[in-house]
N, C-alpha and C positions, 0 to 999 in steps of 0.2 A: 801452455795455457789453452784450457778449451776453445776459449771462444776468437781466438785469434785467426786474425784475417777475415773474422766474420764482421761484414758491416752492418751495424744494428742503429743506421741513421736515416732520417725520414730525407727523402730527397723533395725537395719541395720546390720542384722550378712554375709549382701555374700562379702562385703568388705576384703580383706584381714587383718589380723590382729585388726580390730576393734573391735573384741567381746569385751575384755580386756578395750574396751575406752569405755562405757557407748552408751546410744542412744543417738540420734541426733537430737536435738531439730526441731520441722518443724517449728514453731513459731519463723518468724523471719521479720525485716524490715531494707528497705536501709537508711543508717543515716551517717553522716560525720564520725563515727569509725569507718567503715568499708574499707578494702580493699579488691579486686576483682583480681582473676587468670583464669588466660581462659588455656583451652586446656591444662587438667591437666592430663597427662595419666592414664592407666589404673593399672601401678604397684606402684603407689601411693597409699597407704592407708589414710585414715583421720586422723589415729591414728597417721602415720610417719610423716605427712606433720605436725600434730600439734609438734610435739617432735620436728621438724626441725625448726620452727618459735622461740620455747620458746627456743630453745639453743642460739638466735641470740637479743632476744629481751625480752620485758617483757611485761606484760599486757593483754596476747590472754584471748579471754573471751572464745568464741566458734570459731570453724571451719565448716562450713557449703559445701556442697558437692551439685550439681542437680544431677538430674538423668541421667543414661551414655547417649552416644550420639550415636546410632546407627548406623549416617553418618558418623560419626567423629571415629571410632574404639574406641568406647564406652569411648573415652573421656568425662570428667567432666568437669562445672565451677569450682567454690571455692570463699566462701567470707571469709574472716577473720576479725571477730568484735575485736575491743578494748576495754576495758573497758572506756577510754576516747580517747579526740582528739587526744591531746598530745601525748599519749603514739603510737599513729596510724599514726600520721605526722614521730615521731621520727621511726618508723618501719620501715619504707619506703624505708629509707638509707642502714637498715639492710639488706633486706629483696631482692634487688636488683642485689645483687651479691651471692646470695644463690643456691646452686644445689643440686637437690636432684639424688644423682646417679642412672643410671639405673642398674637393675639384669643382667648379661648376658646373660643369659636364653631368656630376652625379644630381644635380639637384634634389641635397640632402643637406641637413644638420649638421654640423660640426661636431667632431666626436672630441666632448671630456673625460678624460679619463676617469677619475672619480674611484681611487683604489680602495679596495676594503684589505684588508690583514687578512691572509689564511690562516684561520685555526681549526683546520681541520687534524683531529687525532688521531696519531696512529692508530690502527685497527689491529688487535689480534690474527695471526694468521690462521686460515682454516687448514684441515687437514682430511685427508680419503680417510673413508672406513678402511678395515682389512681390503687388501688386493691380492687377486690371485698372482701365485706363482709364475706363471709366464705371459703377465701382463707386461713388462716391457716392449717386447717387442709388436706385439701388437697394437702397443699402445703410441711406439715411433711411429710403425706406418700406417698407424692413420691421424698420426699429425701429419707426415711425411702428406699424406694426400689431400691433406685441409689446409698445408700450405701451398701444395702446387696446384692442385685442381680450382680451388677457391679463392680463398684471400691473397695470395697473391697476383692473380689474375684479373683482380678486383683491382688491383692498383696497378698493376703490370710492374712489377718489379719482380726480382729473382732471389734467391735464396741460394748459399753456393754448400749444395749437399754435395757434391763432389769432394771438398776442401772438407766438410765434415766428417764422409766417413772414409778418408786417408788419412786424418792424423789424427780423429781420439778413438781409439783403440776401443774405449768402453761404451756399451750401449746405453748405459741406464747414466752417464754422461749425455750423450749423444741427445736423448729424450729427453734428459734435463736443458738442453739448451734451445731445443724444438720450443717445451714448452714457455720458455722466457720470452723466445723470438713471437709465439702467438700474443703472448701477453703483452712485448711492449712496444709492436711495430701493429698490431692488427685490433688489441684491446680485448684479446679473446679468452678465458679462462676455460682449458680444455676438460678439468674436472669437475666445474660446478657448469658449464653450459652458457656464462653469461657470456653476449656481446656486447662492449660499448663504442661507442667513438674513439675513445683513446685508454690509455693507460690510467690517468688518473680517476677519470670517469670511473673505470673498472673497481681500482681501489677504492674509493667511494662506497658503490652498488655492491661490491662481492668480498674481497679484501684486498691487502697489498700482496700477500701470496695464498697462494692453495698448494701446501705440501702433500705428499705421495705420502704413503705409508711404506713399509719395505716389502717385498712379496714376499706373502705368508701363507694363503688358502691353496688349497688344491681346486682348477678348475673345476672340477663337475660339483663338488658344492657351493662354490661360489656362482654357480650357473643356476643351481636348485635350492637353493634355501632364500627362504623369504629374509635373512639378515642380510641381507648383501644387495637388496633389491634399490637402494638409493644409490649403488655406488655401478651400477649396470649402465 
């Protein structure tokens, strides 16, 4: 398997109280289980919000968090998956009249939850114009250096290119797995240029994927002709 032994999970220790819950999957998509919380303060933990949902309901799969909001006094979204519809329809009622108390300390509001239904629809994926013939590799290393110079640096965590290029043999694998790892730990789609907070955000604003075309032009026209000038 390509992506094996690679860990494509968000370590979330500045949270309060979440060490104790495991990491947070970054690997996620909008689908009818889910339900959506906006403006979820900052004395909420992932770990308490989930405790607070399974005391009320049954079926939570994952709890998902973006990243705080700087405008918003580092307020979070929140999606909460269901393992099915059902179990996500029936939440709903739970889940409505739920508070999660504030500390005194914070002297703040009590946060309701107040879930809405995602119905957010899948998006068509986009796709590269023609790409040159030996865009691969060029196009590894310099994800290769936008994840180590950059965004990984940005969050201080590591990437285990060592482990990647020992065991998948192929490179245009290899660049397929860069660009997943940009997109769903960093929120960065390396062909259209967007950055967001997280992954779903990305889907959202750009799509759920941006596929490569297979390499077809010869550089120096792809270098010199004005069709090719969106995809430079």
């Amino acid at each position: 398997m390509p992506l094996s032994g690679l860990d494509l999970t968000k370590h979330d220790d500045v949270e309060m109280g979440d060490k104790e819950d495991g990491p947070q999957i970054y690997k996620f998509g909008a689908n009818s289980r889910t339900l959506y919380l906006k403006q979820v303060p900052v004395f909420v933990s992932r770990s308490q919000l989930k405790d607070a949902v399974n005391s009320v309901c049954g079926g939570l799969e994952q709890v998902i968090f973006s990243e705080p909001l700087k405008s918003k006094d580092f307020e979070r979204f929140a999606w909460l998956e269901f393992v099915t519809e059902d179990l996500c329809n029936a939440a709903i009622t739970s889940l409505e009249t739920l508070v999660i108390r504030a500390p005194e300390a914070y002297n703040a509001d009590d946060f309701k939850l107040c879930p809405v239904k995602n119905n957010q629809t899948l998006r068509a994926p986009k796709v590269t114009p023609d790409l040159p013939v030996d865009h691969v590799q060029r196009d590894y290393d310099l994800c290769k250096k936008l994840i180590q110079d950059v965004y990984n640096k940005e969050k201080d965590i590591e990437f285990p290119f060592g482990n990647l290029e020992s065991n998948v043999e192929s490179l245009s694998t290899r660049l397929d797995t860069l660009l997943v790892y940009l997109r769903q730990v960093h929120g960065y789609c390396f062909y259209s240029g967007v950055k967001c907070d997280d992954e779903r955000a990305l889907a959202a604003k750009c799509s759920p994927q941006y596929l490569r075309q297979p390499p077809s032009v010869e550089r120096e026209l792809f270098d010199t002709s004005p069709l090719y000038g969106s995809a430079k």
